[in-house]
ZAMAR-531759 format. One record per residue (C-alpha): x, y, z. Coordinates in steps of 0.1 Angstrom, whole numbers, padded with zeros to 4 digits, always signed. Example, Ala and Ser with C-alpha at 12.3 -4.5 7.8 and 13.67 -1.06 7.14 Angstrom:
// ZAMAR-531759
+0123-0045+0078 +0137-0011+0071 
***
This chain:
// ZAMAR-531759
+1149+0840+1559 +1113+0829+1563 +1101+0866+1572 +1119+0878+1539 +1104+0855+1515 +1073+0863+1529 +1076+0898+1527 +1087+0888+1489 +1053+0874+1481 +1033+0906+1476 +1061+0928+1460 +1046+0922+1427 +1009+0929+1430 +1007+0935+1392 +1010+0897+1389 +0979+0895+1399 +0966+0919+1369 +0949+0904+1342 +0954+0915+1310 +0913+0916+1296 +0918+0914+1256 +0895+0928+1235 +0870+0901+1215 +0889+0918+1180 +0930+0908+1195 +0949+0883+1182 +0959+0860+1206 +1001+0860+1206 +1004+0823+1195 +0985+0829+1166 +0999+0859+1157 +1032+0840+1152 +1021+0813+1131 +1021+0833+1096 +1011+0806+1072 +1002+0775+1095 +0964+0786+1100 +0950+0773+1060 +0912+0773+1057 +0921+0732+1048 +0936+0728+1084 +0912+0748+1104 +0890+0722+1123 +0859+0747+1129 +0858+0757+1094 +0823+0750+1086 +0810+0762+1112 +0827+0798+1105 +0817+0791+1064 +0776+0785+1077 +0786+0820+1099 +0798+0839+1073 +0774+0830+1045 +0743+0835+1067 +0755+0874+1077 +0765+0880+1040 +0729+0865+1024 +0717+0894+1054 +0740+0919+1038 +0731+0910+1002 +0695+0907+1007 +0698+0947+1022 +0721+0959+0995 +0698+0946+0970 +0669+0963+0984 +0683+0998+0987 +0698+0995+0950 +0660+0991+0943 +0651+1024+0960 +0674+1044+0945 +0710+1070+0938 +0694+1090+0970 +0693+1058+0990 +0728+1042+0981 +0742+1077+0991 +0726+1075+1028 +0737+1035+1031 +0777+1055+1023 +0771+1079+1046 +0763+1055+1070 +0793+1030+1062 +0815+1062+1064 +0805+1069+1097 +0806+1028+1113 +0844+1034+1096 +0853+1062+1111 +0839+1051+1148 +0858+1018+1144 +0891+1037+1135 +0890+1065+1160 +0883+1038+1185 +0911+1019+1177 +0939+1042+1192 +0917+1058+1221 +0925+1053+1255 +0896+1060+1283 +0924+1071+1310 +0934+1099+1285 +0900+1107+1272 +0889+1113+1306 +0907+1145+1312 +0896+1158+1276 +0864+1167+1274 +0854+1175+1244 +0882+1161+1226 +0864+1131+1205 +0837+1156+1197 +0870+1175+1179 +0874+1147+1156 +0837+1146+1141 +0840+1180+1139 +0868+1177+1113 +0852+1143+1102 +0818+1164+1091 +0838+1194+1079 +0856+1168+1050 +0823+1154+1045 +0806+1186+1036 +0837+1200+1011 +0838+1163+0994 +0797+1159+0987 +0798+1197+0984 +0825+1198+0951 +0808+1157+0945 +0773+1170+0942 +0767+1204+0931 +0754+1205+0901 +0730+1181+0914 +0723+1200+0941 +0718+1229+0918 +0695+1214+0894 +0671+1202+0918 +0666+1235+0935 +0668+1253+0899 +0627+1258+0901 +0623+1277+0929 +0639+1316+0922 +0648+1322+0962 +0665+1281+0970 +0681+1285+0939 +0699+1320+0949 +0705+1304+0984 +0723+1273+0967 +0741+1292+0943 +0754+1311+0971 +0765+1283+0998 +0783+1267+0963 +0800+1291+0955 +0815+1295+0988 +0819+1260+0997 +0854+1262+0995 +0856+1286+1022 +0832+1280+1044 +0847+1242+1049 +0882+1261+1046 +0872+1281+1083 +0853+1256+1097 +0887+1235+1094 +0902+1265+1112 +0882+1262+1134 +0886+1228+1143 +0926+1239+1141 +0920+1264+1165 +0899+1245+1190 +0927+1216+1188 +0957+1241+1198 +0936+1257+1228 +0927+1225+1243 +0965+1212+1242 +0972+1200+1278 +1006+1194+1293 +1015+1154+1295 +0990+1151+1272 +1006+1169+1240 +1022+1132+1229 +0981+1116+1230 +0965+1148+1218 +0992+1154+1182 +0986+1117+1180 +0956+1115+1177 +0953+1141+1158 +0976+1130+1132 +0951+1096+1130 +0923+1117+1123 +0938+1136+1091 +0950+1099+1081 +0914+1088+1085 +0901+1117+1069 +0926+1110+1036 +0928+1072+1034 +0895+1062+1043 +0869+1090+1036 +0885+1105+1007 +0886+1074+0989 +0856+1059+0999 +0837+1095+0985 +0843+1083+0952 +0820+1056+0953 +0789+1087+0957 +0806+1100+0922 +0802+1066+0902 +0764+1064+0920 +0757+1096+0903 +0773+1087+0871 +0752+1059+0872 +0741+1029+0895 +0759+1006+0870 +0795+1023+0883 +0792+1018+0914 +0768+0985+0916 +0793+0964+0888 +0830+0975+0909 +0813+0967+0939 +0797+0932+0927 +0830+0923+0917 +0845+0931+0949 +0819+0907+0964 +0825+0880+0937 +0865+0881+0943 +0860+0879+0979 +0836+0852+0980 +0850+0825+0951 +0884+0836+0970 +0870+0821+1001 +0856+0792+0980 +0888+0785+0967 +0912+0784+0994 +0884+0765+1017 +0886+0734+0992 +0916+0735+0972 +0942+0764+0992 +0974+0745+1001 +1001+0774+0991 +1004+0805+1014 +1002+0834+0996 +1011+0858+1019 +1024+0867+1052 +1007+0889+1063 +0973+0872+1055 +0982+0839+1068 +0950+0821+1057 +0951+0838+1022 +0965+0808+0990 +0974+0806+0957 +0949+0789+0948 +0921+0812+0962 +0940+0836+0948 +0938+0827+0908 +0906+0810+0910 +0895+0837+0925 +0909+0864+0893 +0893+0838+0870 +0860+0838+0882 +0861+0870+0883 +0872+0883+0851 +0845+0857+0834 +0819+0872+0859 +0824+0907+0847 +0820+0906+0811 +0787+0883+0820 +0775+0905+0848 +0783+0939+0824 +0760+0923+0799 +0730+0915+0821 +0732+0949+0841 +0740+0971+0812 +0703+0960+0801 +0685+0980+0828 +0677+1016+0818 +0675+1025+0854 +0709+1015+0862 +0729+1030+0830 +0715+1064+0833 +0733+1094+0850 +0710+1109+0879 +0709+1147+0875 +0696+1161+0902 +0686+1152+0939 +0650+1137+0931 +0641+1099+0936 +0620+1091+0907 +0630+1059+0880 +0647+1074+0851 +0640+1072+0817 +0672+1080+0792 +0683+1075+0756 +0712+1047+0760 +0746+1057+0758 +0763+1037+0730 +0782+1023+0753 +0748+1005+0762 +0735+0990+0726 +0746+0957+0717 +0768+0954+0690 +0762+0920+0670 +0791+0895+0657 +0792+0868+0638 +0804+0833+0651 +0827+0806+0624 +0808+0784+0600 +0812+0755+0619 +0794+0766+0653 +0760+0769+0640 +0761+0729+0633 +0767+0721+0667 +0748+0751+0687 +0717+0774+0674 +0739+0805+0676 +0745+0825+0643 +0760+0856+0662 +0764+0868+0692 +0756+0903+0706 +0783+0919+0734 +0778+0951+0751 +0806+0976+0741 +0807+0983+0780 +0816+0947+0785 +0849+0952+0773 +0855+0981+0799 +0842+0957+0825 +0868+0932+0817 +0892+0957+0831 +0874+0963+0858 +0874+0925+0867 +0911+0925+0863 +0918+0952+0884 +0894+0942+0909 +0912+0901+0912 +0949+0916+0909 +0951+0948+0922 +0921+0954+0945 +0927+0924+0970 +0966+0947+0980 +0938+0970+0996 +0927+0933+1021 +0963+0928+1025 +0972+0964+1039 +0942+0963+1065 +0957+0929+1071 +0995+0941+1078 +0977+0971+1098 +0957+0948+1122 +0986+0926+1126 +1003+0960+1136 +0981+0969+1163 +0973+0931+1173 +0936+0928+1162 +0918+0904+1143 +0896+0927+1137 +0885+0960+1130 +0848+0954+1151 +0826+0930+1154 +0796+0942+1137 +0790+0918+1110 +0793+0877+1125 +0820+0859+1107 +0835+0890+1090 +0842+0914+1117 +0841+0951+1114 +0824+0973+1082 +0860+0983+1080 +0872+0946+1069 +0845+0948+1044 +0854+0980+1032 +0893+0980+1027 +0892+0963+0990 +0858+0986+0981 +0879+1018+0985 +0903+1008+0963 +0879+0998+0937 +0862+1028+0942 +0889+1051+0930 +0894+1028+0899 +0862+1030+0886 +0860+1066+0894 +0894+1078+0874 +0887+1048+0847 +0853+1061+0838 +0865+1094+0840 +0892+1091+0815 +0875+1065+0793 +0842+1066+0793 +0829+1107+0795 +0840+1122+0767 +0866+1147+0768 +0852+1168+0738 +0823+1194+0751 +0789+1185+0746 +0761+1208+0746 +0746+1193+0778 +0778+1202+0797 +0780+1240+0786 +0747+1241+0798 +0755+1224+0831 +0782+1250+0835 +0759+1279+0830 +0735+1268+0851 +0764+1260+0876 +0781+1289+0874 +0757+1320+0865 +0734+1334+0883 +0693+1337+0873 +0700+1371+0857 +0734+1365+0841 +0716+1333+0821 +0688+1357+0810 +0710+1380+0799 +0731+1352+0784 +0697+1341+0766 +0698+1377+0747 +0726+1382+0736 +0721+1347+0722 +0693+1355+0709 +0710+1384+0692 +0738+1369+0677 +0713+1344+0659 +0694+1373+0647 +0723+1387+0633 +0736+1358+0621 +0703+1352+0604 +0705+1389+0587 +0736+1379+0572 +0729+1346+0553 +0696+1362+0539 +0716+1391+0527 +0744+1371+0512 +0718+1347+0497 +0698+1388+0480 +0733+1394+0466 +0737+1362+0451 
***
């Protein structure tokens, strides 16, 4: 009896294992308590709130800055975010045992992540590209060239990639590899694809992609505000310490800060205008209407009690109340689905890059969302849909080559000339 109960003592070594959990897991017990953890309740919460707001005055300050250098600048600071992303995704499903006997295999998924990012910014920014290198004859030929097959070079390098995946298929491993492989394409759609747009509204001007983004910021922060004095209701599951009243104070201070935050950037030149090409210089542009202040007068009685006759709105400040709405209502679903995603995996977060806030993903997830928004909003209501001069010529130099444009030039020149022949001779016989 003794000799089997000692004999029964080391038959389960893998009691002794420790389970070592990543600093980003969520422990089990708290992972259960879905609407118990309320900023109001949380003992340590000023000493996360002091975290939180010292990394974000860091991140601010640094944002700030590179809006101040320039389209070419907030460009690279994407590119960069895109890339943190995509490591903190990828990293999220890999496991070391597997990756070990597949060497090469991570080096797979930048190749596709690099291929998508050279057909996005490729159909993104190619009339920029094409109207910086429009001076010199031999760049120009070379650009036109790679542009016009853009499509297929980034359609063979995918091939490639396709290729490379199906030869390095190993047996037991086919589950890990299609896997993974599947997360990449997801990464690809959901995270790059989206997040591309915001390089569009940079382009269209720094106003489009600096007011979506402030708002963003703004919804997030009065959010926090909100639910760390005042949140009592649960708003949902799957965010446990998200409330109701974070929530709606957090719509109306946003709405409010829209139409005053349109106003006050819509006044900078700099920010309003469209960048062109690929230079970095400060821009200089008539205003689009959208831009010039429209004046309106206020009811009899309000000059008595305030020294205001009329008041003068941006018309863009009624675009950028929808904005604010979208970005309070709709915008925060994109917090909630990274939320119901980490819970599915069993992180808290997505890294730990930034103190108090965790991963550039968790900063990202309500950005991308926005991004889109602004992106097919401005689209459809702001450029207009009738063609304008400036975009037949953007098209020409686009699409035709140095000699097809001179040639284009003389037959222009010829159908004026004829054109001219005929109203002098109308005007003899009359």
């Amino acid at each position: 009896m003794q000799k089997d109960q000692t004999m029964s003592a080391p038959s389960t070594p893998t009691s002794r294992i420790r389970h070592r959990r990543r600093s980003n897991e969520v422990p089990s017990e708290i992972s259960k308590s879905n609407g118990s953890h309320l900023l109001v309740h949380d003992q340590n919460k000023y000493k996360s709130m002091w975290i939180r707001a010292y990394s974000s005055m860091w991140m601010i300050g640094g944002f700030i800055v590179i809006i101040y250098l320039g389209h070419l600048y907030i460009w690279a600071m994407v590119v960069v975010i895109q890339i943190v992303m995509a490591t903190e995704l990828f990293n999220l499903l890999r496991r070391a045992h597997e990756d070990k006997h597949l060497p090469g295999f991570r080096l797979l998924n930048w190749h596709f992540f690099f291929t998508a990012m050279l057909f996005v910014y490729g159909r993104i920014l190619s009339q920029q590209l094409v109207n910086t290198m429009s001076t010199d004859k031999f760049f120009y030929k070379l650009v036109s060239g790679l542009i016009k097959y853009q499509m297929v070079i980034c359609y063979f390098l995918y091939i490639a990639g396709f290729m490379w995946f199906i030869l390095t298929l190993k047996k037991k491993m086919y589950k890990y590899q299609f896997g993974q492989y599947a997360w990449t394409h997801m990464i690809l759609i959901v995270v790059f694809t989206q997040s591309s747009f915001i390089v569009g509204n940079i382009f269209e001007g720094i106003f489009w992609f600096l007011l979506p983004a402030s708002l963003i910021v703004i919804n997030d922060i009065a959010a926090y505000f909100f639910g760390f004095f005042f949140g009592k209701t649960p708003l949902i599951k799957l965010s446990p310490k998200k409330t109701w009243e974070g929530f709606i104070g957090a719509s109306v201070a946003t709405v409010i800060s829209a139409f005053v935050l349109a106003n006050i950037l819509g006044h900078f030149q700099w920010l309003t205008c469209p960048r062109k090409d690929l230079s970095t210089g400060w821009l200089r542009c008539d205003p689009d209407p959208l831009f010039k202040p429209e004046h309106y007068p206020l009811p009899g009685w309000v000059p008595q009690w305030f020294p205001w006759k009329e008041i003068s709105v941006l018309p863009v400040q009624w675009h950028a109340l929808c904005l604010g709405l979208f970005a309070s209502v709709i915008a925060p679903f994109g917090g909630f689905f990274a939320s119901g995603f980490k819970r599915a995996f069993k992180i808290k977060d997505f890294g730990d890059s930034i103190p108090g806030h965790g991963g550039i993903t968790d900063r990202m997830d309500c950005q991308m969302v926005m991004a889109v928004f602004a992106y097919i909003y401005h689209q459809s209501f702001i450029v207009p849909q009738s063609y304008s001069v400036e975009m037949i010529l953007n098209q020409i130099l686009r699409n035709l080559t140095f000699e097809e444009q001179q040639a284009l030039y003389m037959k222009l020149g010829q159908i004026f000339h004829e054109r001219q022949l005929g109203l002098s001779s109308g005007s003899m016989s009359s």
